[in-house]
C-alpha positions as a printed Julia matrix, in Angstrom:
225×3 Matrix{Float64}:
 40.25   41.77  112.62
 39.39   44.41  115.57
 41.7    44.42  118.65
 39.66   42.07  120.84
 39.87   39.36  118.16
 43.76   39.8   117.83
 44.18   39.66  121.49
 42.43   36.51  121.35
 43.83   34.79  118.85
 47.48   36.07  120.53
 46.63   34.48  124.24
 45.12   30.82  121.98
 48.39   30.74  120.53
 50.51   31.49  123.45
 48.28   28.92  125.12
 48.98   26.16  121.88
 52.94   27.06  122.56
 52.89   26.77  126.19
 50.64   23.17  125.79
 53.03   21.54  122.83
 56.18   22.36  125.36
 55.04   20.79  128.03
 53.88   17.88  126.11
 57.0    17.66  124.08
 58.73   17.62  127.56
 56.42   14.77  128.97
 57.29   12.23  125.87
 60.46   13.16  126.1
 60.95   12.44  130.03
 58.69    9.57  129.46
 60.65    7.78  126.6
 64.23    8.87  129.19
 62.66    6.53  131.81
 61.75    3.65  129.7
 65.18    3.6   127.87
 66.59    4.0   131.2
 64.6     1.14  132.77
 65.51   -1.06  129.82
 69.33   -0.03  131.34
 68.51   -1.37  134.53
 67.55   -4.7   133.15
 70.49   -4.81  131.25
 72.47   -4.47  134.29
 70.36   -7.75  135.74
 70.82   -9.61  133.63
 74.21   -9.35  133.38
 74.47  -10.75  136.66
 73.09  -14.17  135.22
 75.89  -14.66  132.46
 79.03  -16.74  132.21
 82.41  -15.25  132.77
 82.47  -16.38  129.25
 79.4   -14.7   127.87
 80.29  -11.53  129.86
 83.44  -11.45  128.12
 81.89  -11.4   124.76
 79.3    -9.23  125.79
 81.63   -6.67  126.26
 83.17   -7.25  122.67
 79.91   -7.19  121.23
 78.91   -4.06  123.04
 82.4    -2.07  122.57
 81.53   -2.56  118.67
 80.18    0.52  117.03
 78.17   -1.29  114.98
 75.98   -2.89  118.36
 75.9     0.41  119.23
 73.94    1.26  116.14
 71.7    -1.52  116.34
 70.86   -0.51  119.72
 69.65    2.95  118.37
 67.64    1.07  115.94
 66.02   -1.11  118.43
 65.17    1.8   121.01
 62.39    2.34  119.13
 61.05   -0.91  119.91
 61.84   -1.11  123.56
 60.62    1.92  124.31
 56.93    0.84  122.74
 55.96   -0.26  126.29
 56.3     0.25  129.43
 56.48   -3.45  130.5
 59.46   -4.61  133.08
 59.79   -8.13  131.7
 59.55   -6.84  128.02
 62.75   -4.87  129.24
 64.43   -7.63  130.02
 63.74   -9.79  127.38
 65.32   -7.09  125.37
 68.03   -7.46  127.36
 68.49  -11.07  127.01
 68.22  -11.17  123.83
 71.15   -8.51  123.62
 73.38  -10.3   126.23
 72.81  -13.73  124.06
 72.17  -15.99  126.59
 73.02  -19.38  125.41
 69.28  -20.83  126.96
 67.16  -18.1   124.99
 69.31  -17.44  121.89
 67.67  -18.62  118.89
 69.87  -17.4   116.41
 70.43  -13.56  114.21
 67.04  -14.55  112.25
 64.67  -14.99  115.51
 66.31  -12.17  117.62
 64.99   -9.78  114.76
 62.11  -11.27  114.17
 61.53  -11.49  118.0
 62.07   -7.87  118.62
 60.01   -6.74  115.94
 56.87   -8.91  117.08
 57.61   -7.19  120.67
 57.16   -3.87  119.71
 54.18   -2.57  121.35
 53.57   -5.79  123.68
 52.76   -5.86  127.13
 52.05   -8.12  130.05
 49.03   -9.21  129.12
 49.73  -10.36  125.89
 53.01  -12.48  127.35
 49.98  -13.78  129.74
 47.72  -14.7   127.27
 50.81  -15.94  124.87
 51.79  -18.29  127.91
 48.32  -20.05  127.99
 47.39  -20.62  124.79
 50.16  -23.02  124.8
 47.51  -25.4   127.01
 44.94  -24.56  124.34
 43.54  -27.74  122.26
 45.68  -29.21  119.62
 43.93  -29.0   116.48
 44.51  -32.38  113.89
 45.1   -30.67  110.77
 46.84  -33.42  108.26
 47.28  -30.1   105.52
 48.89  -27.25  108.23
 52.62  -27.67  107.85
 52.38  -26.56  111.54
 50.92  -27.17  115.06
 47.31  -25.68  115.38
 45.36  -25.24  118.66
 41.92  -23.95  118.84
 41.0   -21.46  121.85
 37.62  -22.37  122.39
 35.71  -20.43  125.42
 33.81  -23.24  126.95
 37.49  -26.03  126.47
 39.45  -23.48  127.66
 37.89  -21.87  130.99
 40.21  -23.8   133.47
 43.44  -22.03  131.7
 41.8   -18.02  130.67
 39.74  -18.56  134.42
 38.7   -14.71  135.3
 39.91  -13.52  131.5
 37.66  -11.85  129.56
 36.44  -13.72  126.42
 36.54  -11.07  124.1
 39.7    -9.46  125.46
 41.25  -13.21  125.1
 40.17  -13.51  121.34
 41.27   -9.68  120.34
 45.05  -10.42  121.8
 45.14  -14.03  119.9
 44.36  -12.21  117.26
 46.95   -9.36  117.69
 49.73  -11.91  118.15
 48.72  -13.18  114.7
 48.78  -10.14  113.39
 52.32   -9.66  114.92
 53.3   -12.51  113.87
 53.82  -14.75  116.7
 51.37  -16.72  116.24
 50.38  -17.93  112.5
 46.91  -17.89  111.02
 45.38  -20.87  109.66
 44.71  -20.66  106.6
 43.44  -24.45  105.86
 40.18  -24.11  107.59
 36.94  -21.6   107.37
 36.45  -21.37  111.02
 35.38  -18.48  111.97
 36.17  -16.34  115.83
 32.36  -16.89  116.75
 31.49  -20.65  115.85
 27.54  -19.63  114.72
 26.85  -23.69  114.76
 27.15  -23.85  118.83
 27.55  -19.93  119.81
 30.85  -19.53  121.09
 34.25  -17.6   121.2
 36.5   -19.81  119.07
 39.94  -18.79  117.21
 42.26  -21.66  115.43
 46.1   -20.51  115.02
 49.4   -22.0   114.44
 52.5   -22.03  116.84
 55.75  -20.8   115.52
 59.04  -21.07  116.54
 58.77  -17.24  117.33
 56.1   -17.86  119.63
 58.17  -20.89  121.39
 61.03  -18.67  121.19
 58.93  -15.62  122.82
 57.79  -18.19  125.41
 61.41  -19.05  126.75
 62.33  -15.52  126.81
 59.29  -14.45  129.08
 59.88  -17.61  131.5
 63.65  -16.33  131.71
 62.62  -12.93  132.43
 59.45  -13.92  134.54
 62.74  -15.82  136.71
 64.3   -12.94  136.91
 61.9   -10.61  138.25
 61.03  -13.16  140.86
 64.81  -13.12  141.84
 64.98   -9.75  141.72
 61.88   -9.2   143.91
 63.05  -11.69  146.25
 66.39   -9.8   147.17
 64.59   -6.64  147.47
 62.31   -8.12  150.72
């Protein structure tokens, strides 16, 4: 390799070096300020607990085994970069007796959060309007989203971006797939978006949690004008 190429290959590399530190930099200052805004809805929510609930709050929190199950979770909260998915964290860590579903859910829960965001609380939120679906075989509720039904609730959505988060929440889990009918996303007989899948108690769980966040945000918005 003659001098030139050497050179060249030295100033690539020192480029490459300079690029991966600033980038490891970036994620790291990046994942900093969603861990630390997770903090800060920790700290509101606080404020809606029971002298009770505070109480054992700190007991759970002063154990070094919550400790370690927070380290395990960061993962998941820091997957987004969504203020109410903060706080639903949050609520779910402070145990708040109208949102607590039990140690089953809460995992469940936080797993199926990891990677949400707004829109898919949004979209979660109205497809509890969507048609219920009479299924005498489904051992649970079914509702259909169905483009042309469903216009007055997903008004200004678009279709396809509708269908492709229903079906993320299935795959997440939140919402359950039915498996008792053919149907397919586009209905071929009268062409149109069109998606069957079950409710869970996840997904009514999921629900609660972004209303009590959602209330919270408000409040918190409210004190700041």
């Amino acid at each position: 390799m003659d001098e030139i190429s050497i050179k060249t290959v030295q100033i690539g590399m020192g480029i490459a070096k300079t690029f991966g530190v600033a980038i490891k930099k970036t994620v790291y200052l990046s994942r900093l300020s969603r861990f630390e805004a997770f903090i800060e809805a920790l700290e509101v929510s606080i404020e809606y607990i029971s002298e009770v609930e505070l109480s054992d709050l700190h007991n759970f929190i002063e154990d070094l085994r919550t400790r370690q199950l927070i380290v395990e979770r960061a993962e998941s909260i820091i997957s987004t970069d969504s203020k109410l998915i903060y706080i639903m964290h949050a609520l779910l860590l402070c145990r708040q007796k109208d949102v607590w579903c039990g140690e089953n859910i809460e995992k469940r829960l936080i797993m199926m959060m990891d990677g949400l965001y707004d829109e898919h609380l949004e979209i979660l939120d109205k497809c509890f309007q969507c048609k219920k679906v009479r299924n005498d075989i489904s051992p649970y509720e079914l509702r259909r989203y169905n483009e042309n039904e469903n216009l007055k609730f997903f008004n200004g959505e678009d279709i396809g971006r509708v269908v492709t988060v229903i079906n993320d929440l299935i795959r997440k889990g939140v919402f359950i797939p039915d498996v008792t009918t053919s149907t397919s996303t586009y209905a071929s007989a009268s062409p149109q978006w069109q998606v069957d899948f079950g409710i869970s108690d996840e997904a009514r769980a999921l629900r609660s949690l972004y209303y009590k966040a959602k209330l919270i945000t408000e409040w918190v918005s409210s004190k700041t004008l």
